[in-house]
N, C-alpha and C positions, 0 to 999 in steps of 0.2 A: 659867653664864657671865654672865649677863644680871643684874643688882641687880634685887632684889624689887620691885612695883612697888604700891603700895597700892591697893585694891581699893576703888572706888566704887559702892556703889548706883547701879541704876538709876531715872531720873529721867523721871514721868508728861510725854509731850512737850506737854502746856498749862501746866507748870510750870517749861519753860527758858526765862527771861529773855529777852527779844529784845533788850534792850540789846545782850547779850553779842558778838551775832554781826553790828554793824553794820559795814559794810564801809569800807573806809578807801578812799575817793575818789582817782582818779588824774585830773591834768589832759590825761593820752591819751587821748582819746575809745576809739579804737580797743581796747588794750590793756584799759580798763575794761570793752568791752563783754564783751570773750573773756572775760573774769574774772569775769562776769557781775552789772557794776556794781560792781567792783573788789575790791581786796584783803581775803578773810579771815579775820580774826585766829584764829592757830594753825592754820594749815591746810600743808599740804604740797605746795607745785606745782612739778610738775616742766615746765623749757622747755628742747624737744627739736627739734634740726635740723641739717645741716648743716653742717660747719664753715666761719668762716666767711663767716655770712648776717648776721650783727649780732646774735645772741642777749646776749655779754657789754656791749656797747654798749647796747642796751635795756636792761637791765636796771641799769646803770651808769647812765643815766639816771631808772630809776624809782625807786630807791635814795636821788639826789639828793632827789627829789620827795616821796619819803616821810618822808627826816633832815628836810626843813625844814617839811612839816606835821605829820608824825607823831611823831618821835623818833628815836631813836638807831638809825642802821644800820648792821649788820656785814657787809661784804663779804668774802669769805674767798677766795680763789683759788689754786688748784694749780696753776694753768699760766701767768700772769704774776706779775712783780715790783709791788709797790707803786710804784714808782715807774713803770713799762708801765701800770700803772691811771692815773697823776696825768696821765700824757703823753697818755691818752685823752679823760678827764676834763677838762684844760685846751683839747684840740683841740673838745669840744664844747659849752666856757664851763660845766662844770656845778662847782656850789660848794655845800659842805653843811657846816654848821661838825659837825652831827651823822652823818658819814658815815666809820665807819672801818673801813680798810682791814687785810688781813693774810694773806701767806701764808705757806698749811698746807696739809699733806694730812693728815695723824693723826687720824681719829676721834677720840681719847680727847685733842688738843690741841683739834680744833674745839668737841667739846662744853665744855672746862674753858672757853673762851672766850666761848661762851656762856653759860654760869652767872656767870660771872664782869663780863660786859659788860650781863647783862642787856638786848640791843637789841627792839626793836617788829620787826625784819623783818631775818631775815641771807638773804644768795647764799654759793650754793656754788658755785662756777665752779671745777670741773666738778666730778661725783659719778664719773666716770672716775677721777677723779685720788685719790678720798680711798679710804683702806685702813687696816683694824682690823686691829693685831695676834696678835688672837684666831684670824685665819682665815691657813691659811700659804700660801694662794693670791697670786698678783699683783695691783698694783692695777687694775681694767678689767677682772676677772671675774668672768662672774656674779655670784660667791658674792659676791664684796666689795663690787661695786655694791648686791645686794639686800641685805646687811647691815647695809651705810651708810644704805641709805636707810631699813629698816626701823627703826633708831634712831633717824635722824632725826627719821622721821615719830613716834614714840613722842614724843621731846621738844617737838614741836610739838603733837601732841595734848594732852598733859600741862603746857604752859606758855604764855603769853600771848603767845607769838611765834609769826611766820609763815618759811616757811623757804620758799625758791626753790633750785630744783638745777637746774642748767644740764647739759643731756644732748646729745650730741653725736650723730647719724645718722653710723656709719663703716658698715656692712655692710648691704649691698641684695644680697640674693639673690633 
């Protein structure tokens, strides 16, 4: 099911670059600290809480923060309109000439659009919502959540982007 993926040598760890793995500065103090002095490039994090709490507003904000130092951001969302994003966006003054928006749930549309946008940092709001045709489950099942995210994270490990998934606390037993 899954495209071959090329096999990398392993690499002596006094031989990885540290360039590589500097972190992209947030002006949140806070947010930097959790992130543990901010964003790492190709990395996978997922932000998990309550519905909400402000999880897609932070992040609609750090997004901002990132388009205007870092480059180009994809925000992707399954469960508002782009235009519910701009109406947030506008109530918090936030402005990115590099910040775009779009929604999708389709696995195989969000990654085309990433290959294709090439951005420094996409959100997924939410991994609830996105679902692989591959699996004939719902979307918000295990199986499609841990599939979504395990591709994701694959193309985040494999490419120079950072990817945030926005996960949502519904069940407290």
């Amino acid at each position: 099911r899954r495209p071959a993926l090329s096999v990398r040598p392993p690499v002596k760890l006094a031989e990885v670059e540290k360039e590589n793995y500097q972190r992209m500065k947030l002006p949140i103090g806070e947010l930097s600290r959790v992130l543990g002095g901010g964003i790492v490039p190709s990395s996978l994090v997922l932000l998990g809480g309550d519905p909400g709490i402000g999880k897609s507003t932070l992040l609609l904000q750090m997004a901002a923060m990132v388009a205007n130092d870092h480059g180009k951001v994809l925000y992707i969302s399954g469960e508002e309109s782009v235009q519910q994003i701009r109406m947030r966006a506008d109530r918090m003054k936030v402005t990115a000439d590099q910040l775009f928006l779009v929604t999708e749930t389709r696995l195989a549309a969000i990654l085309a659009h990433i290959e294709n946008e090439k951005p420094t940092l996409v959100i997924i709001d939410s991994i609830q919502t996105t679902w692989t045709d591959e699996l004939k489950s719902a979307a918000g099942s295990v199986s499609q959540v841990r599939e979504c995210a395990t591709r994701l994270q694959e193309i985040a490990k494999n490419s120079a982007v950072t990817i945030f998934l926005v996960g949502h606390v519904t069940d407290r037993k």
